[in-house]
PLY file of the C-alpha trace (Angstrom):
ply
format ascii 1.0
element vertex 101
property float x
property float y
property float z
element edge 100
property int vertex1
property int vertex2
end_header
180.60 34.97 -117.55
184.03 35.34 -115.67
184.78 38.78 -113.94
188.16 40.30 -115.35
188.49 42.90 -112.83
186.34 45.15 -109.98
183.12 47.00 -111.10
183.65 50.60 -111.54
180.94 52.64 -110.54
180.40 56.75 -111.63
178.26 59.24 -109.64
176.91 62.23 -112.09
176.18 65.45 -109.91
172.91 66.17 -109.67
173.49 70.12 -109.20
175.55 70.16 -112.24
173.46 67.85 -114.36
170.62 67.92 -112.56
168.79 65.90 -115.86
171.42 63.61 -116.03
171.99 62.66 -112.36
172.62 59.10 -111.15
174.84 55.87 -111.63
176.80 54.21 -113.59
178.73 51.04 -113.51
181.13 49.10 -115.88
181.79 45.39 -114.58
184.72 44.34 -117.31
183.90 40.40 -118.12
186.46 38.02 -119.50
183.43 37.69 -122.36
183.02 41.36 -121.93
181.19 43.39 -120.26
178.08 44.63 -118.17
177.12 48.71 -118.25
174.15 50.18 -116.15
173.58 53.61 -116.32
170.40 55.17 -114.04
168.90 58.78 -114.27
167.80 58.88 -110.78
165.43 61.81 -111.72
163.44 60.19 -114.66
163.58 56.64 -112.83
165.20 55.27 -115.28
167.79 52.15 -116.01
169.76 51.08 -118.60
171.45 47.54 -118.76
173.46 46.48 -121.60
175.17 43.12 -121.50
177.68 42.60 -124.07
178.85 39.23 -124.36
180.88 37.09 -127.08
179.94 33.41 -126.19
176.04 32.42 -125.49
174.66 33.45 -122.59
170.97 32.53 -121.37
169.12 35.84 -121.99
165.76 34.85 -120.30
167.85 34.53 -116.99
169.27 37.69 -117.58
166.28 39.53 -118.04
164.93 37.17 -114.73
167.80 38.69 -112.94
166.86 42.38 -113.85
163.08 41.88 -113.15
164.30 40.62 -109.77
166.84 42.76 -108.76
165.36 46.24 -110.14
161.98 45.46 -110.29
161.12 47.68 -112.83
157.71 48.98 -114.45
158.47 48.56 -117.98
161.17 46.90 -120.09
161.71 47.27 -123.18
164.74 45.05 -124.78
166.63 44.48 -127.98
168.56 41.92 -128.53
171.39 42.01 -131.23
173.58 38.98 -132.10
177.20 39.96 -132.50
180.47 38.74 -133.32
178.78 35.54 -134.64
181.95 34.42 -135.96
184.44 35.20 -132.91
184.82 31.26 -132.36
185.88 30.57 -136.16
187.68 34.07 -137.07
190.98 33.67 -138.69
193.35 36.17 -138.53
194.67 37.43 -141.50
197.95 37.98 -142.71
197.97 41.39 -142.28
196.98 41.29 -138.37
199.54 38.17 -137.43
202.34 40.61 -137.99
201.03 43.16 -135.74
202.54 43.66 -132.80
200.91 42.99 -129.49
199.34 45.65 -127.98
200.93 45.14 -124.12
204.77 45.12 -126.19
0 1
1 2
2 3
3 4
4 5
5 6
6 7
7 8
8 9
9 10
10 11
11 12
12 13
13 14
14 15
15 16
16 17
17 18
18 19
19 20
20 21
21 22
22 23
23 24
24 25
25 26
26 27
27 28
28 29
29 30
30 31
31 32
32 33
33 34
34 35
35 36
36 37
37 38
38 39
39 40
40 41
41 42
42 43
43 44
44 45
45 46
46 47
47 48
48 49
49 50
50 51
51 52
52 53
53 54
54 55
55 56
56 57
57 58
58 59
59 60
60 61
61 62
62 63
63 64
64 65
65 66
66 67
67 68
68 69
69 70
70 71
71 72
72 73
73 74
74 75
75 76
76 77
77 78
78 79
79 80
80 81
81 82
82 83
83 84
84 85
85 86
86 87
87 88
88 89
89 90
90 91
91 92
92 93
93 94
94 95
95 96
96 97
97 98
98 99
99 100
């Protein structure tokens, strides 16, 4: 996975959302992208990986085990876009115009 940009991380106020308080983080990927949101209060993280090429998902979930060290995990894993590398555009889209025009 190839970084597109900086990581942008959010802060939630804890005395204005004091059930929703904690981080969040978008790391845009040339793939995709990476999201963790945490709810400091409940102890909680969230990690979704979004990715359209193959990625090793047992080293992912070695990496968050390492790094977060949590108590529980529970994961899903969904295969998407399984037809990114063969998709043709269709007639309709090739005369669209680019979106940075």
């Amino acid at each position: 996975m190839e970084k597109q940009a900086p990581p942008s991380i959010f802060f939630t106020d804890a005395s204005k959302f004091p059930d929703k308080a904690g981080l969040s983080g978008w790391a845009p990927l040339v793939e995709s992208s990476v999201v963790i949101h945490t709810l400091s209060v409940k102890n909680y993280i969230s990690v979704d990986i979004y990715c359209c090429k193959e990625f090793d998902t047992t080293k992912a979930k070695k990496f968050v085990r390492k790094f977060f060290e949590p108590e529980r995990i529970d994961e899903r894993f969904l295969e998407r876009g399984v037809d990114y590398n063969t998709y043709k555009k269709s007639q309709k889209q090739e005369n669209l115009p680019a979106l940075n025009e």
